[in-house]
N, C-alpha and C positions, 0 to 999 in steps of 0.2 A: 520586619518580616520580609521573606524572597519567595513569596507564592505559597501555590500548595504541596502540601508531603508528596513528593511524587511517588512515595511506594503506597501512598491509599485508594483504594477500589472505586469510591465513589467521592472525589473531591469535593463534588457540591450539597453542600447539605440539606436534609430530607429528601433528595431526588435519588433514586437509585435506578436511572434509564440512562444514564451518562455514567462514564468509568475510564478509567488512565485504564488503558488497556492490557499491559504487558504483567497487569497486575493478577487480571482473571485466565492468562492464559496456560495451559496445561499443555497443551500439545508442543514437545521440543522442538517441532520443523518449524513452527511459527515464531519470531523474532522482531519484539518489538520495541522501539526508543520509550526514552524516558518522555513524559507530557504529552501522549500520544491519548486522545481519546475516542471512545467510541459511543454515540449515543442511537437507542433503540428506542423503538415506539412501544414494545415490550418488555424483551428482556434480553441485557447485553451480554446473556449466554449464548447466545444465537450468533455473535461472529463467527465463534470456530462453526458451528453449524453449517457456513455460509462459507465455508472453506470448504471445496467442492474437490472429491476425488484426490485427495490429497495422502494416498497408500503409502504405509512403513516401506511395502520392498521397492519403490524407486526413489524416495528418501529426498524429496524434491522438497525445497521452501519458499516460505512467504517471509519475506522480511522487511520491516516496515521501521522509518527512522524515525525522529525525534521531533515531537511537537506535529502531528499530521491530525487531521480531524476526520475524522469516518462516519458519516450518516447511516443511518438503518436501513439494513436491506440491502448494502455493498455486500457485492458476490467475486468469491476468487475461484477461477476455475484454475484448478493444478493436471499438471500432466496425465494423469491416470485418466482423466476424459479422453484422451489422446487414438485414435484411431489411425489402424493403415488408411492410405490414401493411394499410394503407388502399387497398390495389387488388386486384382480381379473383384475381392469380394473386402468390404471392411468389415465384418463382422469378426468379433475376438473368441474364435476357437480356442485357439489355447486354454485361455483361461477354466474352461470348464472340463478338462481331465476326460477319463472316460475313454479313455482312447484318442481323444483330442491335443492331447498336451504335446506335442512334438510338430501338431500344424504350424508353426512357425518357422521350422529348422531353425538354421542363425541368423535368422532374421530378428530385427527386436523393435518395439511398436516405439511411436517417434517418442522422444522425450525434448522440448523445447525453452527447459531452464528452469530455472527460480521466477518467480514472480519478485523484486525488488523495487521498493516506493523509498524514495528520497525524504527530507524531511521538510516539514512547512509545508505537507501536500494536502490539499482540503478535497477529498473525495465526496461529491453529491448523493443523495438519495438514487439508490437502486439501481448506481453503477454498475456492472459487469468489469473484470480484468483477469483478460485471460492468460494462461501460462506463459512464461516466458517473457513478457513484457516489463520494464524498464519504464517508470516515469522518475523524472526529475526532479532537485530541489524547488518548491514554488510553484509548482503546476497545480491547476484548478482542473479537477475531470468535475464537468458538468454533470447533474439529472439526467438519469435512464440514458449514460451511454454505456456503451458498449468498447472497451480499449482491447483492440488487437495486435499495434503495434507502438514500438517505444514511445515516449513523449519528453521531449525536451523542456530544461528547467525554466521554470518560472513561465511556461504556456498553457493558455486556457482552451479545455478542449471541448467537443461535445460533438453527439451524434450516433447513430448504429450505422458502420463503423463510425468511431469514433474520429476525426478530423482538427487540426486545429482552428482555430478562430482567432486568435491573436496570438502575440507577446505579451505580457503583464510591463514590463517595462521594453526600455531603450536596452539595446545591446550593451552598451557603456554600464548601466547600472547593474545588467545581468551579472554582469563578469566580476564588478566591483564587489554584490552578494555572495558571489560564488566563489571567490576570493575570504569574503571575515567570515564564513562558517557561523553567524552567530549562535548557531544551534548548538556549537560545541564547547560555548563559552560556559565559567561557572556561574551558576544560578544568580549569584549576588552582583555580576557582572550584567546578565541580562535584567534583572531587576531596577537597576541601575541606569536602564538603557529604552526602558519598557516607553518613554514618551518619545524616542525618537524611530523602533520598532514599528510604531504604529503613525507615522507620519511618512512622508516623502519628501525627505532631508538627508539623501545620502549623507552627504561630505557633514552633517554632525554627528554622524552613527560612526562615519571613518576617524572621528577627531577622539568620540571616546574609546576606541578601540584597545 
């Protein structure tokens, strides 16, 4: 056997608060890896729920890679939260017509990117990540923080704003990770490999490679 059907909703049996994610997702902007799961204290309809301000007409994504763990209650704020800041008043005239719809001239309210998470990223209970940010392969976002800017691979973060607090590894080892991809290896490959995955034995992960 090489694990679980990654195209089934609820992997684990009888429990249906945990789910491979990309399997319940409906909304096209959202983009998610294979083994990626999401568990909720309710119900793991509530990711996209929790995908905040994420509007067809600016067509902004969340894209999340392969094997990442997501606790309940992680929040993605996407662009459409997005306010003037370099003018007089932020309030979004526009949007409400009525005579209002040209407040903006050619002006256009900021848009700050994709939200994209790396793979192997274990995201804490009731994180925040806001638009436009950028975490890394192997990064840990701690409990109730808050991510406003990128975070680099394999670093553990935490805090409102969010701050690092370490490296997970030696620089040497980072790059050696960031180097075999294993996340992109096939299944029977990583299965294969599943006792050295879960150890801190680089150079035998690099020998089965």
């Amino acid at each position: 056997m090489n694990g679980p059907d990654k195209e089934a909703k609820f992997p684990l049996k009888s429990y249906d608060r945990l789910c491979f994610l990309k399997n319940i997702i409906k909304n096209p902007n959202i983009i998610i890896g294979d083994y990626t799961y999401y568990d909720d204290f309710d119900n793991v309809e509530n990711f996209e729920r929790n995908v905040k301000y994420q509007f067809d007409f600016i067509n902004d994504k969340l894209v999340i890679g392969k094997f990442c763990m997501i606790a309940s209650d992680v929040k993605f704020i996407m662009n459409g939260a997005n306010h003037l800041t370099n003018a007089l008043s932020t309030y979004p005239f526009a949007i409400f017509g009525n005579g209002w719809e040209n407040a903006m001239g050619e002006r256009q309210y900021p848009v700050k990117g994709d939200i994209v998470i790396g793979n192997d990223v274990w995201i804490g209970y009731n994180a925040t990540i806001m638009a436009g940010v950028t975490i890394g392969d192997g990064a840990i976002i701690a409990t109730n923080s808050t991510v406003v800017k990128d975070v680099e691979p394999y670093t553990i973060i935490g805090g409102n704003p969010a701050v690092a607090i370490r490296k997970r590894f030696a620089d040497d080892i980072i790059s050696k990770l960031l180097k075999l991809k294993w996340w992109d290896w096939e299944i029977e490959k990583i299965t294969k490999n599943l006792q050295y995955l879960t150890a801190m034995d680089i150079e035998k992960l690099e020998k089965n490679e």
